[in-house]
N, CA, C and O of each residue as an XYZ file, in Angstrom:
324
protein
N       6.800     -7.757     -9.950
C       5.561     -8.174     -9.337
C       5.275     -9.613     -9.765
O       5.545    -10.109    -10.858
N       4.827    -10.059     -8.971
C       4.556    -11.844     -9.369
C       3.414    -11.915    -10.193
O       2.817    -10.992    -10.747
N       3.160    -13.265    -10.207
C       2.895    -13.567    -12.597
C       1.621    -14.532    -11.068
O       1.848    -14.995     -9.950
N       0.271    -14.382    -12.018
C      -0.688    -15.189    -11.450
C      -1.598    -15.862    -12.300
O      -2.548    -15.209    -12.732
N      -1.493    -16.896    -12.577
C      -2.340    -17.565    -13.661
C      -3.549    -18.433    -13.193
O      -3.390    -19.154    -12.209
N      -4.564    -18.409    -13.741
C      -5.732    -18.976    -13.023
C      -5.762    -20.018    -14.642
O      -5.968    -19.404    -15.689
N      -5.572    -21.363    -14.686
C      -6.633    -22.099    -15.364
C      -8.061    -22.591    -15.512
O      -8.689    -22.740    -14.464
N      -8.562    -22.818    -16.461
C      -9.934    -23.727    -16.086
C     -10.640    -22.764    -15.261
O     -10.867    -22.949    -14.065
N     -11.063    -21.496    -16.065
C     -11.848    -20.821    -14.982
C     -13.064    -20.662    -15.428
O     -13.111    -20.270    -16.594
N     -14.217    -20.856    -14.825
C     -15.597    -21.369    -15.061
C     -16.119    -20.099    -15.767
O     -16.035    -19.004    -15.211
N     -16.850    -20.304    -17.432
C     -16.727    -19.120    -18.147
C     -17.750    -18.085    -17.618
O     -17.566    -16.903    -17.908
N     -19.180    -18.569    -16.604
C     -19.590    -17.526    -16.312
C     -18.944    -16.427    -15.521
O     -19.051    -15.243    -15.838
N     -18.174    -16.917    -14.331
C     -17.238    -16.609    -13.555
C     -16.590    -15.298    -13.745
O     -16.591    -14.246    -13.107
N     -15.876    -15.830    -15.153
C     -15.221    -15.013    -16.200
C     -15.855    -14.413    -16.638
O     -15.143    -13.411    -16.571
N     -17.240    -13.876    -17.400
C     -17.710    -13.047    -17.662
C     -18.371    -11.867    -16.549
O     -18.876    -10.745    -16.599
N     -18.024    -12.873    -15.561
C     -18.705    -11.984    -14.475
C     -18.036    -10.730    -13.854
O     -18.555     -9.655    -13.552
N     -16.698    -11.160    -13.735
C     -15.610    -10.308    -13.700
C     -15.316     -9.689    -14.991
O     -14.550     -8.740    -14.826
N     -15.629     -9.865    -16.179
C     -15.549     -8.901    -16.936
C     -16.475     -7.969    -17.093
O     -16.234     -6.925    -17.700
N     -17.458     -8.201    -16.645
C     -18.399     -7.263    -17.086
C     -18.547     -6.154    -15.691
O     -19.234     -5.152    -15.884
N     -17.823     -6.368    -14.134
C     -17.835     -5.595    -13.434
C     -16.702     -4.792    -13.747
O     -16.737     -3.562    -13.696
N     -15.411     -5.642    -14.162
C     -14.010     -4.815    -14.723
C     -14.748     -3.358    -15.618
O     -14.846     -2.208    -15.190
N     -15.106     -3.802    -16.707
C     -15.812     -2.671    -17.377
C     -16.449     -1.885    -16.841
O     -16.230     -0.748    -17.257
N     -17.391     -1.979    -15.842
C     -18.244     -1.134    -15.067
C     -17.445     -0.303    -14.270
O     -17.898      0.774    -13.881
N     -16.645     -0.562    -14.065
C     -15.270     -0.059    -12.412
C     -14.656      0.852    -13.805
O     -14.849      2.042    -13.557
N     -14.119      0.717    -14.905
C     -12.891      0.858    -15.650
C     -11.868      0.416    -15.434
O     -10.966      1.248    -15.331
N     -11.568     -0.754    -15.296
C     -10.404     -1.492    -14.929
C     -10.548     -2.851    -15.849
O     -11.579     -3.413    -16.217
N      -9.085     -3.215    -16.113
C      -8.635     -4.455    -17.008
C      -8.853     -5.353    -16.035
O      -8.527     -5.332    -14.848
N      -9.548     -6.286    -16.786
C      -9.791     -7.911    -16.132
C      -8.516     -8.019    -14.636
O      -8.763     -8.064    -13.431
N      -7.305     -8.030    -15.290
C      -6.122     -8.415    -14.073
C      -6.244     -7.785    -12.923
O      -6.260     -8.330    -11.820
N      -6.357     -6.292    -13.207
C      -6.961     -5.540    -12.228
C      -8.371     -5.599    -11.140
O      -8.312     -5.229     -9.967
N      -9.256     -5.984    -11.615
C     -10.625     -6.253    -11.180
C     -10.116     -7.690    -10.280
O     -10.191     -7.738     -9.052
N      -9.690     -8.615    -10.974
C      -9.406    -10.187    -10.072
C      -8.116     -9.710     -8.528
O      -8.178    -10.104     -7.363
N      -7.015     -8.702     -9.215
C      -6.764     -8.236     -7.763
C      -7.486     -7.507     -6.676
O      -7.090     -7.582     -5.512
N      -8.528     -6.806     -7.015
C      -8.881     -5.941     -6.627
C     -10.182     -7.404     -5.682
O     -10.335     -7.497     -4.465
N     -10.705     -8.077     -6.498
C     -11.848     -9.011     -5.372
C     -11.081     -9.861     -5.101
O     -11.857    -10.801     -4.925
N      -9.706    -10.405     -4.862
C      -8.728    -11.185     -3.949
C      -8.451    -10.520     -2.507
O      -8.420    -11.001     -1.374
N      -8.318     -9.602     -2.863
C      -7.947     -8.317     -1.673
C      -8.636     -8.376     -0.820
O      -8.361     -8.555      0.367
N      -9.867     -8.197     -1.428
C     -11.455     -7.743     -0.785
C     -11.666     -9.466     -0.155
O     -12.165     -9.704      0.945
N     -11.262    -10.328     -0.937
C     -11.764    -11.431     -0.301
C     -11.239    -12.057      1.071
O     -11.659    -12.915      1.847
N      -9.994    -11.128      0.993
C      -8.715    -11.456      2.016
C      -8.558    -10.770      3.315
O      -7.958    -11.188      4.306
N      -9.249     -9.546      3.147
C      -9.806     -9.031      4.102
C      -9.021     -7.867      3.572
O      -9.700     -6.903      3.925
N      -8.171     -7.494      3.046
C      -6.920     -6.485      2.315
C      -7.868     -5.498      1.814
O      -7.944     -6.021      0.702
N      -8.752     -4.374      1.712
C      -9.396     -4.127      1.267
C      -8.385     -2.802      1.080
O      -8.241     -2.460     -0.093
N      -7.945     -2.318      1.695
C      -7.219     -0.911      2.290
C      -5.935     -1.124      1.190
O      -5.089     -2.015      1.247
N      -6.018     -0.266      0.383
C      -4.770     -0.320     -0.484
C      -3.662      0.208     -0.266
O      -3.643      1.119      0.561
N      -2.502     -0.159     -0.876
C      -0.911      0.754     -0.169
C      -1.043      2.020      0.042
O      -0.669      2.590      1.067
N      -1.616      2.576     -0.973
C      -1.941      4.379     -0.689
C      -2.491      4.878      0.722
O      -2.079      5.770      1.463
N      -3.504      4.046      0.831
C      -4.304      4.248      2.034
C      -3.208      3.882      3.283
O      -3.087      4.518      4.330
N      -2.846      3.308      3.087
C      -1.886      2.070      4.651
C      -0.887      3.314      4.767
O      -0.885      4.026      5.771
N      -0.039      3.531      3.679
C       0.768      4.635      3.830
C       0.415      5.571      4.299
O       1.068      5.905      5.288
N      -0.533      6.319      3.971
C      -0.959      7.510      4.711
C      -1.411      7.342      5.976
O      -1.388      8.314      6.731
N      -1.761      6.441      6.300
C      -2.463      5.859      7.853
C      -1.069      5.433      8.916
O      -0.924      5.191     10.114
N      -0.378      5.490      7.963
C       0.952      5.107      8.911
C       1.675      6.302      8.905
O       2.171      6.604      9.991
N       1.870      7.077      7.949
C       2.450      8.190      7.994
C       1.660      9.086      9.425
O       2.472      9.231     10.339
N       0.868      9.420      9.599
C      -0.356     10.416     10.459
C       0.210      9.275     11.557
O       0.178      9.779     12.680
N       0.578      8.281     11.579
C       0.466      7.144     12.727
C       2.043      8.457     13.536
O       1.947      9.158     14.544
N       3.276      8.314     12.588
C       4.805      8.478     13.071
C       4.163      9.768     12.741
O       4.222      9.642     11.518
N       3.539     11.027     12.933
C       3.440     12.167     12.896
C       2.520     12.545     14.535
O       2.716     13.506     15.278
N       1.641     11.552     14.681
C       1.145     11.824     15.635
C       2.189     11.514     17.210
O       1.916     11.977     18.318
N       3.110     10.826     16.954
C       4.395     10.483     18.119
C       4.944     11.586     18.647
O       5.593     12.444     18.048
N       4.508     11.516     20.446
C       5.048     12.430     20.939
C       6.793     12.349     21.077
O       7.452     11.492     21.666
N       7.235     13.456     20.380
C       8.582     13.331     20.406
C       9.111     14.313     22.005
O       8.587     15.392     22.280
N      10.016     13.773     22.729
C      10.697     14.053     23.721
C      11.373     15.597     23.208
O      12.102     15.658     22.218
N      10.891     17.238     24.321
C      11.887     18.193     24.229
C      13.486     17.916     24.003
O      14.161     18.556     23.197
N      14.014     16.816     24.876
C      15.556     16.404     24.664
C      16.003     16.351     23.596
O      17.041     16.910     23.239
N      14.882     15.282     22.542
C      15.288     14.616     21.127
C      14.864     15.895     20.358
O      14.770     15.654     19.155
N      14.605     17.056     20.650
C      13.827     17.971     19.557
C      15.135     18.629     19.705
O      15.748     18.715     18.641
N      15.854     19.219     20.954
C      16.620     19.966     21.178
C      17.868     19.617     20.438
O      18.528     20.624     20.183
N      18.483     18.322     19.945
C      19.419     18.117     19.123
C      19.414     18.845     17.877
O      18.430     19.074     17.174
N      21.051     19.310     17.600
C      21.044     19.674     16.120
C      21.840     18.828     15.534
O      23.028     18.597     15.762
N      20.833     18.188     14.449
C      21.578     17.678     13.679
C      22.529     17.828     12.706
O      23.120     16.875     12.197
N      22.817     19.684     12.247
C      23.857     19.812     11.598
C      24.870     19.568     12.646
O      25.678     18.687     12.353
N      24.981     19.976     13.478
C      25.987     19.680     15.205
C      26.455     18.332     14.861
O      27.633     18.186     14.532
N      25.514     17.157     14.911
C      26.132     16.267     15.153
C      26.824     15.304     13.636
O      27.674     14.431     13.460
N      25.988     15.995     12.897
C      26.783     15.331     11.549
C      28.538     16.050     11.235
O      29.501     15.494     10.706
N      28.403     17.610     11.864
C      29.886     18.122     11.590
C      30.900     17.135     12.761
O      32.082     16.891     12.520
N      30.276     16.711     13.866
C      31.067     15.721     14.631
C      31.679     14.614     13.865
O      32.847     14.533     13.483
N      30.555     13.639     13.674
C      30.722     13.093     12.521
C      32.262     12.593     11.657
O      33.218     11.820     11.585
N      31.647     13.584     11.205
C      33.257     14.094      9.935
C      34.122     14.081     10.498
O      34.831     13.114     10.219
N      34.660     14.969     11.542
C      35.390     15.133     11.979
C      36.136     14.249     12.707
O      37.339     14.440     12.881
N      35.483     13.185     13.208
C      36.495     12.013     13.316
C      37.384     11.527     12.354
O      38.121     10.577     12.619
């Protein structure tokens, strides 16, 4: 995961984010990703996206044709070349 260093960061700033980090339960690094995200419009975390995409390729109407394949069928083909 990439390395993010903020210099010269204005100390109220910094306390400000620490003192919501604490409130949330989360380490400073955590809290500054977490309002980058939010600032970025990213609010929706991988967990969430994943599952929203998963229900996305679950909800796809799959074709009787493509259901009707067996795939042990075609993997013993397969081989058999």
């Amino acid at each position: 995961m990439p390395l993010l260093q903020v210099r010269e960061c204005p100390e109220d700033i910094y306390r400000m984010i620490t003192l919501v980090a604490k409130s949330e339960n989360r380490t400073i690094a955590q809290q500054v990703v977490v309002l980058l995200a939010k600032s970025l419009g990213q609010e929706e975390f991988n967990v969430e996206r994943r599952k929203k995409i998963i229900e996305k390729i679950k909800s796809r109407k799959i074709s009787e044709e493509i259901k009707s394949v067996d795939s042990v069928e075609l993997i013993r083909e397969d081989r058999d070349r």
